[in-house]
PAZAPA-4460 file (N, C-alpha, C; in steps of 0.05 Angstrom, whole numbers, plus 32768, in hexadecimal, padded with zeros to 4 digits):
% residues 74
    n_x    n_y    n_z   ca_x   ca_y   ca_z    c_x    c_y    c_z   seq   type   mol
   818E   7A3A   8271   8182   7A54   826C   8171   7A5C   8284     1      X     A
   8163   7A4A   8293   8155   7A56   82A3   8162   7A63   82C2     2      X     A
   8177   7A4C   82C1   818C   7A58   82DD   8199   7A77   82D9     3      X     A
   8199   7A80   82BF   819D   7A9D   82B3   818F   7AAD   82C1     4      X     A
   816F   7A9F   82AF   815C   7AB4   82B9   8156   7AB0   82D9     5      X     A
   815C   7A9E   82E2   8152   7A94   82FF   8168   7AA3   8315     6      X     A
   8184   7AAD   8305   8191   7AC5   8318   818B   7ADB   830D     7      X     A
   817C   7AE7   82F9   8175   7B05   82F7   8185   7B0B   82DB     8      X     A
   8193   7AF8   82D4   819C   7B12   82BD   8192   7B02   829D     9      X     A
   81A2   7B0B   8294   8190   7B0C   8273   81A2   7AFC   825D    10      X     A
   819D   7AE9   8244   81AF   7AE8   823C   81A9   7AED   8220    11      X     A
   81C0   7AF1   8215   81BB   7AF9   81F8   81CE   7AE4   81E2    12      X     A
   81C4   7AE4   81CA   81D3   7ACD   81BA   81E2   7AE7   81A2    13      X     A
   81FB   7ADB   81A9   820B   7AE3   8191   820D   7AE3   816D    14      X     A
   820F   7AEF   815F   8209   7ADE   8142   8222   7AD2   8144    15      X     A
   8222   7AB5   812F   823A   7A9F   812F   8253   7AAB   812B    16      X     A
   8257   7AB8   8123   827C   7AC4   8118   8276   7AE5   8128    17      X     A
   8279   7AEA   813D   8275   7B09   8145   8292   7B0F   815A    18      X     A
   82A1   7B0F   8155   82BD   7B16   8169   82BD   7B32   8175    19      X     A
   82AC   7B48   8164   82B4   7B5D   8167   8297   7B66   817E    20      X     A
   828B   7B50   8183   826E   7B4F   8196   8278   7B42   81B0    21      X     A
   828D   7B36   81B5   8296   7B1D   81C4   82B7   7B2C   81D2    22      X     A
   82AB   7B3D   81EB   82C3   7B46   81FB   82E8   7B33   81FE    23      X     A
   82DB   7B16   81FF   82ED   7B0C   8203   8305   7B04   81ED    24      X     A
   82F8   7B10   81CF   830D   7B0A   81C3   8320   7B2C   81BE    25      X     A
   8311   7B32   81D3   8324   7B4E   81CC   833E   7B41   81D7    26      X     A
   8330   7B40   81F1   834D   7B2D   820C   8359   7B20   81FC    27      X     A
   8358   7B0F   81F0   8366   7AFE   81DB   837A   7B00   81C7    28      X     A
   8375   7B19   81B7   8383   7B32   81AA   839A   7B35   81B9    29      X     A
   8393   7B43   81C6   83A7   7B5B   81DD   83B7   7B39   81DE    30      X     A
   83B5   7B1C   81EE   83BC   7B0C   81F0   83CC   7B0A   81DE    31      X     A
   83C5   7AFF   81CB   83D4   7AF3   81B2   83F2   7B05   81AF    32      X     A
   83DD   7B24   81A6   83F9   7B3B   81A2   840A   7B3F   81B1    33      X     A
   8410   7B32   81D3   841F   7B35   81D9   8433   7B1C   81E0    34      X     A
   841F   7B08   81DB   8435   7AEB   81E1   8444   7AE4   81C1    35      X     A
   843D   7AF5   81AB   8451   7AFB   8198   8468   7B08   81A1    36      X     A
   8462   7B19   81AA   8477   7B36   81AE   848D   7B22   81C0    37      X     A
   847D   7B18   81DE   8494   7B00   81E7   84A5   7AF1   81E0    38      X     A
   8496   7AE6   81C8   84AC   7ACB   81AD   84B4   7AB9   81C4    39      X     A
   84A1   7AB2   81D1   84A9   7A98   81F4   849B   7A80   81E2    40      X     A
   84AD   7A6E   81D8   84AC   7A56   81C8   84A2   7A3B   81D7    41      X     A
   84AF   7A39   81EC   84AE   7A1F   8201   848E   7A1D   820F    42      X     A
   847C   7A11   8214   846D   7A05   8220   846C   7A25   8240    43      X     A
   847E   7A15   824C   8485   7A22   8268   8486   7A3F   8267    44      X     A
   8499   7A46   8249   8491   7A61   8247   8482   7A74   8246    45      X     A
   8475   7A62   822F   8457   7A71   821E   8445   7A72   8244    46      X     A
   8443   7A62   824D   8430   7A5A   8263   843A   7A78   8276    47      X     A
   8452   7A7B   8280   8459   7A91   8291   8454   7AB1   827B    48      X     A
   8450   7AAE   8269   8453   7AC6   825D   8436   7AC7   825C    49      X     A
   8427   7AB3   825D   8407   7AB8   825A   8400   7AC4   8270    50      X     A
   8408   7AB9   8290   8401   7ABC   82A7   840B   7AD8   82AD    51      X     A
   841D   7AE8   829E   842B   7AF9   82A8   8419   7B14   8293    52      X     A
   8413   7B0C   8286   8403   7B1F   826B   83E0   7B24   8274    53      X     A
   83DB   7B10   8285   83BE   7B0B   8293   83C2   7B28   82A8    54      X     A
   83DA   7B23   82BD   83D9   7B29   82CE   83DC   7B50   82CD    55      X     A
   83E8   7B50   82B7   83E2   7B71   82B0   83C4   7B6E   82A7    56      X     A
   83AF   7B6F   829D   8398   7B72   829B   8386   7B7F   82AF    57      X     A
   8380   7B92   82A2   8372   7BA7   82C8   8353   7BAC   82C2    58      X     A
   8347   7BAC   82D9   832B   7BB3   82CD   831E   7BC8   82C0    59      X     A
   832C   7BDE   82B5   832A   7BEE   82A5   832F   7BE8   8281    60      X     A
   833E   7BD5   8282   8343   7BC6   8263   8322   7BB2   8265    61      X     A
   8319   7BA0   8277   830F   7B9E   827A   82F1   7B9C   8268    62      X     A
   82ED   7BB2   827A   82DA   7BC7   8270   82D7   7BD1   8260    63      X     A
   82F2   7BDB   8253   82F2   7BE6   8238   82EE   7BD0   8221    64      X     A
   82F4   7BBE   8229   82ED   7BA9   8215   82CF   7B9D   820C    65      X     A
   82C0   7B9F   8224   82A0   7B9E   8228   8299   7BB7   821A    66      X     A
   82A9   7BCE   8220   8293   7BED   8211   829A   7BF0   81F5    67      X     A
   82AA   7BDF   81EF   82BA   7BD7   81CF   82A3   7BCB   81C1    68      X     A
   8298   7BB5   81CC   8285   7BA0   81C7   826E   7BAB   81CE    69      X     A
   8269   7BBC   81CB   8247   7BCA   81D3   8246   7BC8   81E6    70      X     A
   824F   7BBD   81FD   8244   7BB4   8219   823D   7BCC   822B    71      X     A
   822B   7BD4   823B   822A   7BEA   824A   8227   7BD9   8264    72      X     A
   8239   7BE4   8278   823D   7BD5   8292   8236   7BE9   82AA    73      X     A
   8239   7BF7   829D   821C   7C00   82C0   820C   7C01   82C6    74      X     A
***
């Protein structure tokens, strides 16, 4: 906690079950929904379809996922 405060920024505690507070399970969503849509069964697959599903992700989804979650980023 203090190396937080000891670079400047702030931290805040989540309540225990809050997904819709927690940007990253948006990413996760979008994730999930599309490594269904793939139906890539194999290890190797699932793994290239993850890397390839990441790699569309732009910093405008981003963002939108933080201003989803209350987040204000400027």
């Amino acid at each position: 906690r203090q190396a937080i405060r000891d670079a400047g920024a702030k931290l805040f505690f989540l309540p225990k079950y809050s997904p819709d507070l927690n940007p990253i399970e948006m990413l996760f969503a979008k994730l999930k929904h599309l490594l269904r849509k793939a139906a890539r069964r194999n290890p190797d697959a699932i793994c290239d379809a993850i890397a390839s599903i990441l790699d569309t992700v732009t910093p405008p989804q981003c963002r939108n996922f933080f201003a989803q979650a209350g987040y204000d980023l400027r």
